[in-house]
C-alpha positions in Angstrom: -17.8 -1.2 -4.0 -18.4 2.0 -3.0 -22.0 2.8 -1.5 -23.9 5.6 -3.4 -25.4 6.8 -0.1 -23.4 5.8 3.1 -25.1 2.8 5.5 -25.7 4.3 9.1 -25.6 1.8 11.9 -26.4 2.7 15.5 -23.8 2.0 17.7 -25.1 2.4 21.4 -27.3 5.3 23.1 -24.1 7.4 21.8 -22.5 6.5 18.6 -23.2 6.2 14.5 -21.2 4.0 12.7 -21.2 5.4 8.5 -20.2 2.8 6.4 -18.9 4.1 3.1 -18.4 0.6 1.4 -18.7 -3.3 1.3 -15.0 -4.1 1.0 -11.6 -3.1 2.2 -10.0 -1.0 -1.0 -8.2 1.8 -1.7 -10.9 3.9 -3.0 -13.4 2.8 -0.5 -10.6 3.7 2.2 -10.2 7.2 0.8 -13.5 8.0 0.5 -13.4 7.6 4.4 -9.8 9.6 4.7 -11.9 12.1 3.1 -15.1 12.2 5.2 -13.0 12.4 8.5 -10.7 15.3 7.2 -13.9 17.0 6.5 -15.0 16.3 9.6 -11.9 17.8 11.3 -12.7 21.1 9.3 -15.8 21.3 10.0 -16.6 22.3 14.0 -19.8 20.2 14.9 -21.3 21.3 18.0 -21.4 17.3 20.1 -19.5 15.7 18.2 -17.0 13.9 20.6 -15.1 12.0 18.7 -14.4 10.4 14.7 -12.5 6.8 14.7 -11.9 6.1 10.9 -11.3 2.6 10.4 -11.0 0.6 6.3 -14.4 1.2 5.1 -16.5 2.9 7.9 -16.0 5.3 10.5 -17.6 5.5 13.4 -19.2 9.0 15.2 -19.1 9.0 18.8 -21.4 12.5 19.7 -22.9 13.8 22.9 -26.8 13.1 22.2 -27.8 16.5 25.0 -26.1 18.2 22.0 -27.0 16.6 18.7 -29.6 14.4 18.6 -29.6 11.1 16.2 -31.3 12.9 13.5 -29.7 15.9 13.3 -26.3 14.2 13.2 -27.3 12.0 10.1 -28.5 15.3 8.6 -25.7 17.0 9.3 -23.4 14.3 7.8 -25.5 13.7 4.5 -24.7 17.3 4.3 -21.4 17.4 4.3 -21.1 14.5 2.1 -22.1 16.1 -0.8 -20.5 19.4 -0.2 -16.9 17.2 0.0 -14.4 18.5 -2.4 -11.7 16.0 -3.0 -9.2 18.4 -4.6 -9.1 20.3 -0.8 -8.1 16.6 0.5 -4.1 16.7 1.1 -2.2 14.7 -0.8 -1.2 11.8 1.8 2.7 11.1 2.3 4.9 8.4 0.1 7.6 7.1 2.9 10.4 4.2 3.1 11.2 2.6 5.7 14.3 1.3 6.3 13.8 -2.8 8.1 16.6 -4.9 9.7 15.2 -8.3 8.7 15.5 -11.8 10.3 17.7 -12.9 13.2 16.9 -11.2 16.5 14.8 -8.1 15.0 12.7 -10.9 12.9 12.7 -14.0 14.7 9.5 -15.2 12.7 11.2 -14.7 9.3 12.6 -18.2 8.8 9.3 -19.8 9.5 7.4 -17.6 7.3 9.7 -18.5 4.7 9.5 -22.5 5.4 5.6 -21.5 5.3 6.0 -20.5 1.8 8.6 -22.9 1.0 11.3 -20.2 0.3 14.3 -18.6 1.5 14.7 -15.9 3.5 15.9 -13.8 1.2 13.4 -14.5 -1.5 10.8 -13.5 1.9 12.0 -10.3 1.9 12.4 -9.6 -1.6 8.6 -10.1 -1.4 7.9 -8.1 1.3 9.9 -5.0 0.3 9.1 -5.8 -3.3 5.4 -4.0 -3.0 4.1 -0.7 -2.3 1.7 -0.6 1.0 -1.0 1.6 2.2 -2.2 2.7 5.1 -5.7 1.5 5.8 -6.3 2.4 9.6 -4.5 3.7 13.0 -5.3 1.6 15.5 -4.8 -1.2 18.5 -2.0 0.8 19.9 -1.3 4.8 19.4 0.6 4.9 15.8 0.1 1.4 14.7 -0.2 1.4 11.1 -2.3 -1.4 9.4 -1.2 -1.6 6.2 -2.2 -3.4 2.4 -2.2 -5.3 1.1 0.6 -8.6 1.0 0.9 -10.2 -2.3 -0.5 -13.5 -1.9 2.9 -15.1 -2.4 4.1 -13.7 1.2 0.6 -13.5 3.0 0.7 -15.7 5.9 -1.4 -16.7 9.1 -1.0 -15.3 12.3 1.2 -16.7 15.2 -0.9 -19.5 17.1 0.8 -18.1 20.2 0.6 -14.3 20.8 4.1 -13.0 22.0 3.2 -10.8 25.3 5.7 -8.3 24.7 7.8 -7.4 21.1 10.5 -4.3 20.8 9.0 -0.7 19.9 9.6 -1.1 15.6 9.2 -4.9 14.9 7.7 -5.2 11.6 4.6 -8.0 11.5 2.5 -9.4 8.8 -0.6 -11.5 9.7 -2.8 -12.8 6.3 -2.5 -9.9 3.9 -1.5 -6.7 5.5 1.8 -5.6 7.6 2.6 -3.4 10.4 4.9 -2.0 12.6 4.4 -2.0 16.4 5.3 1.1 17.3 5.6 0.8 21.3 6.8 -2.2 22.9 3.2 -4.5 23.2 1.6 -8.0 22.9 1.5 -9.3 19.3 0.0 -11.9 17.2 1.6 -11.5 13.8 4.9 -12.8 12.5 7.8 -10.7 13.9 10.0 -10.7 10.5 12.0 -7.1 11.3 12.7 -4.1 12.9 13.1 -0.1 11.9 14.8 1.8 13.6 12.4 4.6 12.9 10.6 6.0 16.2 6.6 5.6 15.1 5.3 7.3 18.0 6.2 10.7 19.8 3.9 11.8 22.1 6.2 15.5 21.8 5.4 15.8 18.4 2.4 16.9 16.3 0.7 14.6 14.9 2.4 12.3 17.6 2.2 9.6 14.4 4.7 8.9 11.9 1.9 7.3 9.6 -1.3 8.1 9.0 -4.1 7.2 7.3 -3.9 7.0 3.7 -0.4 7.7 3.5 1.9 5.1 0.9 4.9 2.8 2.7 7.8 0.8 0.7 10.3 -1.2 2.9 14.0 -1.5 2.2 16.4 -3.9 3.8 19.3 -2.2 5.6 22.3 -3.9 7.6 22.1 -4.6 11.3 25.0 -2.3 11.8 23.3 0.4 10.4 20.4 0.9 13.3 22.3 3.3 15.0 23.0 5.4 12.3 19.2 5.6 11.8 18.2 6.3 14.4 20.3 9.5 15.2 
């Protein structure tokens, strides 16, 4: 549920964590999209940084400028001047996925897992509309909800130490796409040709928070054509 007044935890001599809920849910998640737009609006003299994560987000400030108090002040105030209608609508994007063989090369055990075939494992996983929860681990990754129960799925007992810049995971009920080559733990079952991360762009982030993802298969032959 959503907390009527938020739940401040102190994080260190130099950071507050506001938690805005008890659960990991859409409105509970927007309700923090919301808080940290506001906060980007807003200039808030020592306040370094604000790291928005499912239901909390967590202030990082300079205390010689803002002391504890003042910053909980400050941010009860703003919390009740918060005008969702000013919010920006967040994007609806598809995303085209190469599954199985060498871009998904976890695809056949997830379906084994679930005692299906392949096909029927993606029909699941492109099947459902996803959003996105959090930016985090590495710059642009995405962590997306939630995976119907019928294609959720454990992570791999063995971390891979490096997968392709685009492979599409899922670990228990959310999905991702790595979007620099990096270590990974979740079931590789794809790849999109789609670059996630561009440090010459602004944002540098295809995704971001809040924003709504459906995946649709495309051919192997195809990549190319995407990506130009």
């Amino acid at each position: 549920m959503i907390y009527q007044k938020p739940n401040y935890r102190i994080m260190g001599d130099r950071a507050l964590l506001v938690e805005l809920g008890d659960e990991i849910s859409p409105s509970v998640n927007r309700k923090v999209r919301e808080l940290f737009i506001t906060l980007e609006r807003h200039s808030i003299d020592g306040l370094v940084e604000a790291v928005p994560s499912y239901r909390s987000l967590l202030i990082v400030y300079n205390p010689q400028k803002i002391i504890l108090s003042a910053l909980r002040e400050t941010l009860d105030d703003l919390q009740k001047k918060m005008d969702p209608s000013q919010i920006p609508e967040p994007k609806t994007m598809k995303i085209p996925v190469v599954y199985g063989g060498e871009y998904g090369p976890d695809l056949a055990w997830v379906a084994r897992y679930h005692g299906i075939a392949s096909e029927e494992a993606i029909r699941r996983h492109t099947g459902n509309i996803y959003q996105v929860y959090m930016i985090g681990f590495t710059p642009g990754f995405a962590y997306m909800g939630e995976l119907p129960e019928n294609i959720a799925t454990p992570r791999r007992e063995t971390p891979r130490t490096a997968v392709q810049a685009g492979s599409v995971g899922i670990a228990q009920s959310q999905t991702g796409i790595y979007p620099v080559e990096s270590p990974a733990g979740w079931q590789i079952i794809g790849q999109t040709p789609l670059r996630l991360f561009d440090e010459t762009n602004w944002p540098p982030a295809l995704l971001e928070m809040g924003d709504s993802i459906q995946f649709f298969p495309i051919k192997e032959e195809e990549m190319a054509q995407w990506k130009r």
